[in-house]
C-alpha positions in Angstrom: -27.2 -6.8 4.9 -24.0 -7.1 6.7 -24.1 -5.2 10.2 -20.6 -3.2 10.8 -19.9 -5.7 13.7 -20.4 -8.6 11.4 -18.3 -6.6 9.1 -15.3 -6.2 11.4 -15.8 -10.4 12.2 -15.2 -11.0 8.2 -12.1 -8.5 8.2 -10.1 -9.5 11.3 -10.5 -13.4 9.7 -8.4 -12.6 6.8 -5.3 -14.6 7.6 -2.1 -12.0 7.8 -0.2 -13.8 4.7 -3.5 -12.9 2.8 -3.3 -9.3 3.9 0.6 -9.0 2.8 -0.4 -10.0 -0.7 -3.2 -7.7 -1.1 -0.5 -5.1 0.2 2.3 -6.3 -1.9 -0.4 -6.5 -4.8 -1.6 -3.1 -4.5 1.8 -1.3 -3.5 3.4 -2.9 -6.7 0.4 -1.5 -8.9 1.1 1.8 -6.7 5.1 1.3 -7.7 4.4 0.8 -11.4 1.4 3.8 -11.5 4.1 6.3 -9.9 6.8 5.6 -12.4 3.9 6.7 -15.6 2.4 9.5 -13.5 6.1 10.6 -13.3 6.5 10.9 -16.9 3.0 12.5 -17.1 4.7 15.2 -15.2 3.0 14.4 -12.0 5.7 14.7 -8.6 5.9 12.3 -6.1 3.8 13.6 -3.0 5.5 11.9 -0.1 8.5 13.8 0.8 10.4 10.1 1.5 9.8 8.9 -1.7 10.4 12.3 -3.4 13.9 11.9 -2.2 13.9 8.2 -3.6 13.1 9.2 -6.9 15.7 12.4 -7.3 18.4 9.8 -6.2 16.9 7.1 -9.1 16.5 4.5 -6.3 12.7 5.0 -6.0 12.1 0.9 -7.6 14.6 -0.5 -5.2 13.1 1.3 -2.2 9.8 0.8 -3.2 10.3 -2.8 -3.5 12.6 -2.9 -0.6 9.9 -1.2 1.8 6.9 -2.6 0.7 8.9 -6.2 1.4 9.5 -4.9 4.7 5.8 -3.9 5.7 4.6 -7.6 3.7 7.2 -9.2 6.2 5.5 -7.6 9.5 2.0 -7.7 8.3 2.5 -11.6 7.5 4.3 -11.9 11.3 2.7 -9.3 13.2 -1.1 -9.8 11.9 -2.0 -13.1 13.6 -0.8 -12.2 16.8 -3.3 -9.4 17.0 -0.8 -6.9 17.0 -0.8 -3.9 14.2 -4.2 -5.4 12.6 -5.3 -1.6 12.5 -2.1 -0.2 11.5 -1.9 -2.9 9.3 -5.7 -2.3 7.6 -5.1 1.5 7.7 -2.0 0.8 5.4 -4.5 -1.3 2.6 -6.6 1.6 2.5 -3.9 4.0 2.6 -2.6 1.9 -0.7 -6.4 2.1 -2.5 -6.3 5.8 -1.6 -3.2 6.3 -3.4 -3.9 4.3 -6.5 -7.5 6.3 -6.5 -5.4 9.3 -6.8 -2.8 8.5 -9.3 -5.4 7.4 -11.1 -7.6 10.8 -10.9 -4.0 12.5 -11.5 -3.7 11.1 -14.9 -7.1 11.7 -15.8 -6.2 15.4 -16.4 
């Protein structure tokens, strides 16, 4: 068993370019869930996005802000700066998915 120190040693090992592409990999799967929870009839819950998608720019700003964070995380991440910001944001992204998934469900 793995002791929540030993944990933390594992997590802050991941390189940063290997946390962008879990990011860019699960904020893409978030991008392309939205758009069929959409036409399920399920709105958009962050008020920034919401007004991405009313204007029909919600890809390009997806992909445009998610590029962005990637950028930082990659840059940022391996000087020790952000690396909770930056892990907070992965689970933010698995918290989302979980719940467009549940959405759809129904």
């Amino acid at each position: 068993m793995v002791s929540a120190g030993g944990l933390l040693y594992y997590l802050y090992k991941v390189s940063g370019e290997s946390l962008a592409v879990m990011y860019v990999t699960l904020s893409m799967s978030d991008m392309v869930l939205s758009v069929v929870a959409f036409t399920h009839g399920v709105p958009e819950g962050n008020p920034a996005m919401a007004w991405l998608v009313a204007r029909g720019l919600f890809i390009p700003g997806k992909v445009a802000l998610t590029v962005l964070a990637a950028c930082l995380i990659a840059r940022l991440y391996p000087r020790g700066h952000g690396r909770g910001v930056a892990w907070t944001a992965l689970l933010g992204m698995v918290a989302t998915l979980l719940y467009l998934l549940l959405s759809m469900r129904t």
